[in-house]
MIPA-670801 format. One record per atom (N, C-alpha, C): x, y, z. Coordinates in Angstrom, 1 decimal. Example, Ala and Ser with C-alpha at 12.3 -4.5 7.8 and 13.67 -1.06 7.14 Angstrom:
<recs>
REC_u_v_w
REC_13.2_-5.7_7.8
REC_12.3_-4.5_7.8
REC_13.2_-3.3_7.8
REC_12.8_-2.2_7.1
REC_13.7_-1.1_7.1
REC_12.9_0.0_7.9
</recs>
This chain:
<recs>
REC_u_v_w
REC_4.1_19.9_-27.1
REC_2.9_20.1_-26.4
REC_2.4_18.7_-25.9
REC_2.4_17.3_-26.3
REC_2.3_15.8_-26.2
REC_2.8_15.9_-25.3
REC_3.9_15.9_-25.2
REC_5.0_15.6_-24.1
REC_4.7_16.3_-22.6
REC_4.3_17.7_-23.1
REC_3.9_18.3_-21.9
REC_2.7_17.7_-21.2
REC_1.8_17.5_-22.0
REC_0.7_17.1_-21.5
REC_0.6_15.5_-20.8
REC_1.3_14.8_-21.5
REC_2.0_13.4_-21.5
REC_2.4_13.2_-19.6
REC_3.1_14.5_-19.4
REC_4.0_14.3_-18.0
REC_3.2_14.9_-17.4
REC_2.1_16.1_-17.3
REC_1.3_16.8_-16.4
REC_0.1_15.6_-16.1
REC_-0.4_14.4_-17.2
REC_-1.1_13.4_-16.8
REC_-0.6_12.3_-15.9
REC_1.0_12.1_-16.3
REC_1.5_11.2_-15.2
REC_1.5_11.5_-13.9
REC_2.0_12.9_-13.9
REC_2.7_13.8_-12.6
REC_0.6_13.6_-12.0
REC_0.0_14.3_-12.3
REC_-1.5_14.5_-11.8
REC_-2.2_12.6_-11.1
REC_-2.1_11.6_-11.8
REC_-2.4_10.8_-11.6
REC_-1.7_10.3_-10.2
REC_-0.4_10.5_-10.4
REC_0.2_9.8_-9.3
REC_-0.4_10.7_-8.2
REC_-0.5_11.9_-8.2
REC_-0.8_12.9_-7.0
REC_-1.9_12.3_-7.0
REC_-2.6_11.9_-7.4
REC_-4.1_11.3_-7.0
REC_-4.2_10.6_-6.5
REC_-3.3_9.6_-6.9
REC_-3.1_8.4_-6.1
REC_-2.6_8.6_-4.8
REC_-1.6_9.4_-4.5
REC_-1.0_9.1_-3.1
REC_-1.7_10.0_-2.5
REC_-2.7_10.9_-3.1
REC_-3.6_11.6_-1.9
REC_-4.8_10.7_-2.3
REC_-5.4_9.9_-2.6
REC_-7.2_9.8_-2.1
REC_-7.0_8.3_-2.2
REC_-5.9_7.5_-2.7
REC_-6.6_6.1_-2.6
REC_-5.4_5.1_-1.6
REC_-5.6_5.9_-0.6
REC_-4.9_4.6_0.4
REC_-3.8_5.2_1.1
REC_-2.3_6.2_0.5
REC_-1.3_6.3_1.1
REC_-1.1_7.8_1.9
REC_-2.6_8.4_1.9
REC_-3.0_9.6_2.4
REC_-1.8_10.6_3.0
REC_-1.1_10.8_1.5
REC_-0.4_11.6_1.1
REC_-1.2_13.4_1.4
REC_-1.0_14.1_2.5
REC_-1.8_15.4_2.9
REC_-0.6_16.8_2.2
REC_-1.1_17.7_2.5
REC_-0.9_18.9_2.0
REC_0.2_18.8_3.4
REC_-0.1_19.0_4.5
REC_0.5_19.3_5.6
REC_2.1_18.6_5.6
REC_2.2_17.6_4.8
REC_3.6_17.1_4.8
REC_4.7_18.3_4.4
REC_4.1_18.8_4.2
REC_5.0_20.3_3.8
REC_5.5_21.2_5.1
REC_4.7_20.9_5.7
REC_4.8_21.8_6.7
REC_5.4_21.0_8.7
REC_5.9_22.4_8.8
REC_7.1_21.0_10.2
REC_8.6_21.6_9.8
REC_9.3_20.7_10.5
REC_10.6_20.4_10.2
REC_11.1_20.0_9.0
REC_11.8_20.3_8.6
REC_12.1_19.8_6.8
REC_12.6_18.5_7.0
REC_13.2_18.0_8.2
REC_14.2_16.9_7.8
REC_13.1_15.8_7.8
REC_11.7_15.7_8.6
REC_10.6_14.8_9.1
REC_10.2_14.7_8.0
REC_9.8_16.1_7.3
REC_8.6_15.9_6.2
REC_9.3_15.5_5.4
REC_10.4_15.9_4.9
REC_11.6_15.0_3.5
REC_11.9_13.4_3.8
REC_11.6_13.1_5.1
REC_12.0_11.7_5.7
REC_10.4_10.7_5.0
REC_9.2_11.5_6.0
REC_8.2_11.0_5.5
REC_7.6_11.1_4.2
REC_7.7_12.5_3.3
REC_7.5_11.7_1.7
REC_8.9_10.9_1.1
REC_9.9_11.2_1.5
REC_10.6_10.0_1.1
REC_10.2_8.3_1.4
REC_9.4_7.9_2.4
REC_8.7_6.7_2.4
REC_7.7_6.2_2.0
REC_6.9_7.4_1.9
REC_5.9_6.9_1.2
REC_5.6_7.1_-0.2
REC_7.3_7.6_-0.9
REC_7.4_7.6_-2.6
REC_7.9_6.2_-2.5
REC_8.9_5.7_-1.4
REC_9.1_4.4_-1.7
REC_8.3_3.9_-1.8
REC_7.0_3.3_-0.5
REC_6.0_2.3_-0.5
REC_5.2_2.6_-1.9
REC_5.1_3.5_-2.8
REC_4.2_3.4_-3.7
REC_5.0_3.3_-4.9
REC_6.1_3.2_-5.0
REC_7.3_2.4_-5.9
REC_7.2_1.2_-5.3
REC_7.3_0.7_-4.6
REC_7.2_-0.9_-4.5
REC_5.7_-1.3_-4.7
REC_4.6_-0.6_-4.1
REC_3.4_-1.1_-4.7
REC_3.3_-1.5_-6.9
REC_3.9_-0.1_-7.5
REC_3.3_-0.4_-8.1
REC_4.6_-1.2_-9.5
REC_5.7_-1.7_-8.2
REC_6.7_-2.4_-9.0
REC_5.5_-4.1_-9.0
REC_5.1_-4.1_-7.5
REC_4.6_-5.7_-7.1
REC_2.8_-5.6_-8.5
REC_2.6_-4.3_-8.8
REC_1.0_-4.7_-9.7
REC_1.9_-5.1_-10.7
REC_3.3_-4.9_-11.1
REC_3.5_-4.9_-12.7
REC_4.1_-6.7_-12.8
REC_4.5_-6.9_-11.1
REC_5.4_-8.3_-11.7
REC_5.1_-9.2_-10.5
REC_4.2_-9.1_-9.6
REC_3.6_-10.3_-9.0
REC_2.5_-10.3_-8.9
REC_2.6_-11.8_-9.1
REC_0.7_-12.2_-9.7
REC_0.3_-12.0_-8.3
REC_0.6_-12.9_-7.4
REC_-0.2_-12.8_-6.0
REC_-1.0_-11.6_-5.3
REC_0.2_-10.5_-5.7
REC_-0.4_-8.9_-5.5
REC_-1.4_-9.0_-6.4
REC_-1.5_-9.1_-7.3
REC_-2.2_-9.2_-8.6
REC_-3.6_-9.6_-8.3
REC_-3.7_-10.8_-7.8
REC_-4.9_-11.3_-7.0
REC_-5.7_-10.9_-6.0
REC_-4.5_-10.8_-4.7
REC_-5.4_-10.0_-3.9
REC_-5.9_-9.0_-4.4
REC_-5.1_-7.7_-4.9
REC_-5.7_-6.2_-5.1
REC_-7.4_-6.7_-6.1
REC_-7.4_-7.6_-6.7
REC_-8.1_-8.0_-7.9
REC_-9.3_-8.1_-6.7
REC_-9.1_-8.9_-5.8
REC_-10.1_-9.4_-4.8
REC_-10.8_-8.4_-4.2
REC_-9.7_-7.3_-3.7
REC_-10.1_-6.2_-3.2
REC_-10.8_-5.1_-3.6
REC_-10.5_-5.1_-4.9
REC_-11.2_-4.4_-5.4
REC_-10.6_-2.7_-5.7
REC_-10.2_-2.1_-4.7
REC_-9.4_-1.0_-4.8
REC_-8.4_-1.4_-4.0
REC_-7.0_-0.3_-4.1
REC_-6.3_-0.4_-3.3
REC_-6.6_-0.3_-1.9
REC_-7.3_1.3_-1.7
REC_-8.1_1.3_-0.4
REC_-8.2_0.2_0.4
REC_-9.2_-0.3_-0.5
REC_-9.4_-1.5_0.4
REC_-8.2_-3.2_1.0
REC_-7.4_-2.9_-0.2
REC_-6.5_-3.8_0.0
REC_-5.4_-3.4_1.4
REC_-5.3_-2.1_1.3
REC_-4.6_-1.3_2.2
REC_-5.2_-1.8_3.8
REC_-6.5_-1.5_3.8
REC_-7.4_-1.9_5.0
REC_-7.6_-3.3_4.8
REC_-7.5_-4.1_4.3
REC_-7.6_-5.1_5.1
REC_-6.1_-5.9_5.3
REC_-5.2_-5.5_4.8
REC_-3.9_-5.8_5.3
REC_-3.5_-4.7_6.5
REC_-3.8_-3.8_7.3
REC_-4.2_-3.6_7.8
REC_-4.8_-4.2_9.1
REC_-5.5_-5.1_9.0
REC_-6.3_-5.7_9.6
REC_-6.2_-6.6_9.8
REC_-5.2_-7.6_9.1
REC_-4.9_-9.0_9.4
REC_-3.2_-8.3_10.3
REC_-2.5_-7.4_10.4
REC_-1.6_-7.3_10.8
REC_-1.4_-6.5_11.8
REC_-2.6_-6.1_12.1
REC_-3.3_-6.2_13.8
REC_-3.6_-6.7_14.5
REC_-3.7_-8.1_13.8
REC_-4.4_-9.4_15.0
REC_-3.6_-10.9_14.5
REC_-2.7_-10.7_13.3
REC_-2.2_-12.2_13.2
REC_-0.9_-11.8_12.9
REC_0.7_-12.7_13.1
REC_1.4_-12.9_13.1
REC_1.8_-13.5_11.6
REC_2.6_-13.3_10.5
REC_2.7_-13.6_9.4
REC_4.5_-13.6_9.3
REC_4.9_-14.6_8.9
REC_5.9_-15.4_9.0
REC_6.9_-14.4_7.7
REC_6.0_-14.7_6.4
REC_6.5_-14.0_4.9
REC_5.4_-12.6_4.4
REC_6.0_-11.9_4.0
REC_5.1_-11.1_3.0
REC_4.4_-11.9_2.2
REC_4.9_-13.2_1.6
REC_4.2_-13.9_0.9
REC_2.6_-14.9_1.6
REC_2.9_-15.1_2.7
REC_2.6_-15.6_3.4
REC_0.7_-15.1_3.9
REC_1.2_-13.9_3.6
REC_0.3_-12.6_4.2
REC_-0.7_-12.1_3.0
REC_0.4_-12.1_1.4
REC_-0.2_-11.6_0.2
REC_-1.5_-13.5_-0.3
REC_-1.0_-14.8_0.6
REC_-1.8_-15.4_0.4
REC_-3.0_-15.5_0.6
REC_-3.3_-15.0_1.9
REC_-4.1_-14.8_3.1
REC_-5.0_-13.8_2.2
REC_-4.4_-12.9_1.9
REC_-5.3_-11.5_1.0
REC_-6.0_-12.4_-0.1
REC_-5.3_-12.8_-1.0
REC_-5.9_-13.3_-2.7
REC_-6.7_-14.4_-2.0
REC_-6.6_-15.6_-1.5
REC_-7.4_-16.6_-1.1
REC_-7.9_-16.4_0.0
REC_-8.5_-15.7_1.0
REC_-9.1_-15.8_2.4
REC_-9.6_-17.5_2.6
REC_-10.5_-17.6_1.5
REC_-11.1_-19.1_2.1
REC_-10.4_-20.6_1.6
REC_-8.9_-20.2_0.9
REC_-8.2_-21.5_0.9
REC_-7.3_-21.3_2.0
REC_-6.5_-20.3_2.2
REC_-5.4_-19.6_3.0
REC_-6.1_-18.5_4.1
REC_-6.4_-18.9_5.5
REC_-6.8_-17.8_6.1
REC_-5.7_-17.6_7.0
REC_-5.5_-16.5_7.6
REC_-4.4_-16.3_8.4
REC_-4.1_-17.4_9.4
REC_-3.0_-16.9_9.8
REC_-2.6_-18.0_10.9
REC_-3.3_-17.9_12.3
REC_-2.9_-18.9_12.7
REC_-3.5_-18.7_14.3
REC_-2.6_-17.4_15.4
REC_-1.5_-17.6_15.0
REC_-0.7_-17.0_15.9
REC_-1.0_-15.6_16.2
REC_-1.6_-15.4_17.2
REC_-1.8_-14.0_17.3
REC_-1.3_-13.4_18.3
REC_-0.6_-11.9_18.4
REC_0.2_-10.9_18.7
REC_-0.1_-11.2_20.3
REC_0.7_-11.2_21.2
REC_0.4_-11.1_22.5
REC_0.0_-10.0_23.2
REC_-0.7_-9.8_24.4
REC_-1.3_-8.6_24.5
REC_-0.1_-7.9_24.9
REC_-0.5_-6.1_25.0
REC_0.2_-5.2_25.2
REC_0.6_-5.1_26.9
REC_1.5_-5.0_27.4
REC_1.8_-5.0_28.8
REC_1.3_-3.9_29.5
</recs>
């Protein structure tokens, strides 16, 4: 009964997560063509396997999200620096997030659309 309940808390939490805080994981992924929808939750089970490989073993991630506050937000504002600036490293980018006012983005910004 532990056990049961043990996995229906894991299984529930994670569905919480990929639906309301940031990877807007919808009901509708179900629906469509099977090969899209199995394509698209196949990437975004990845991205949220790498997210939460990067909270367990890099500090940097560590920081930003700390800064941010929720993922939400960390989501949006990386987001937002990768709409208007050019970032060389992921690392580069996760600096920009944790320090804004020692590390602000680069100058280099995206050229306009033709």
């Amino acid at each position: 009964m532990k056990a049961g309940r043990a996995r229906w808390k894991v299984e529930n939490e994670t569905f919480n997560t990929l639906k309301n805080q940031g990877y807007n994981f919808e009901h509708n992924y179900g629906h469509g063509d099977n090969e899209l929808c199995s394509v698209m939750t196949m990437l975004m089970m990845l991205a949220f396997l790498i997210d939460q490989v990067q909270q367990l073993c890099c500090k940097l991630y560590q920081k930003a999200r700390k800064r941010a506050g929720s993922l939400r937000d960390l989501f949006m504002e990386k987001r937002v620096l990768l709409l208007y600036a050019v970032f060389d490293t992921w690392q580069s980018l996760y600096e920009s997030l944790a320090m804004p006012s020692i590390r602000p983005p680069p100058i280099g910004i995206l050229p306009p659309e033709k």
